[in-house]
N, C-alpha and C positions, 0 to 999 in steps of 0.2 A: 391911195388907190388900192383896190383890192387884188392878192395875187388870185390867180389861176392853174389850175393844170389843165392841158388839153394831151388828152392820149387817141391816135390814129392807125387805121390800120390801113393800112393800101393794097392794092390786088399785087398779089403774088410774081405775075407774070411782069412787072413793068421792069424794066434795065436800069442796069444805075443810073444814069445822064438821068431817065426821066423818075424816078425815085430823086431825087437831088433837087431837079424841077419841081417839084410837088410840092418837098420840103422849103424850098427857098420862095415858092409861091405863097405858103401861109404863114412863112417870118413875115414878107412884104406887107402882105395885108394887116397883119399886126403893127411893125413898125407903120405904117401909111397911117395907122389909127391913133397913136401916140402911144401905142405899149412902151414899157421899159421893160430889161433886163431879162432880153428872150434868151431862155436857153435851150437846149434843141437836144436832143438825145437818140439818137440814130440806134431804134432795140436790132434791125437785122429781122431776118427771115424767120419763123416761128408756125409751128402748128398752131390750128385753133382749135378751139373745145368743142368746139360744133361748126359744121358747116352754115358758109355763110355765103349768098348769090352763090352758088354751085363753087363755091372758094373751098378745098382742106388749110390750107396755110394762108401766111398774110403778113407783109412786114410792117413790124410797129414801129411809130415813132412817139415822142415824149415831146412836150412840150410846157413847160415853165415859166410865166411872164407878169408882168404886173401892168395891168390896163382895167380901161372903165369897159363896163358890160358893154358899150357901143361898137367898141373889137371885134367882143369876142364874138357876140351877131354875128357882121360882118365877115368875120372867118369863117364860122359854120355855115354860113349861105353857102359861101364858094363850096363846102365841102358837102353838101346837102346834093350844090349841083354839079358835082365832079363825079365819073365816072371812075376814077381811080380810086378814090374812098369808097371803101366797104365798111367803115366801122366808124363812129369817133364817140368820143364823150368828153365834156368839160366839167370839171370840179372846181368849187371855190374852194380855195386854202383857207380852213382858217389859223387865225394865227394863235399860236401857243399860252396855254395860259399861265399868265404870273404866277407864283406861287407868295402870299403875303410872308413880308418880314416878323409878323408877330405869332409870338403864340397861339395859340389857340385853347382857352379855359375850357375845364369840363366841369 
């Protein structure tokens, strides 16, 4: 299966309980989907480069996992219709390339 990164950014104003909520709501969705190997990366509180819905700041989260595209849908819907995301974006990882064991003639 292919990895992923998913990076979010949530409104400023939300408390930790519900900042915590948020984040344990789209591990759920992933594990519920057959992810593996979520890692979770709690960035904290942060300016943004530009305002965003009337937002100057936004805290980031990271997110790291290995699932089939059917997931990661699935998560971004919730986050598409969640009022607490202001931001997100997914990237495929890819994965690193070998380097051959021989030579290489010129």
């Amino acid at each position: 299966m292919p990895q992923y990164e998913t990076m979010y950014i949530l409104r400023p104003d939300l408390g930790d309980e519900q900042t915590d909520q948020a984040i344990g709501k789209y591990q759920n969705i992933l594990l519920e989907q057959g992810a593996q190997e979520v890692d979770t990366q709690h960035r904290g509180k942060r300016r943004l480069a530009y305002e965003i819905q009337n937002h100057r700041e936004g805290i980031y989260v990271q997110m790291n996992y290995t699932s089939s595209g059917v997931a990661v849908m699935a998560m971004e819907k919730a986050m598409r219709l969640s009022e607490d995301v202001i931001r997100y974006l997914t990237i495929k990882v890819e994965a690193p390339a070998v380097a051959s064991e021989a030579p290489v003639e010129a």
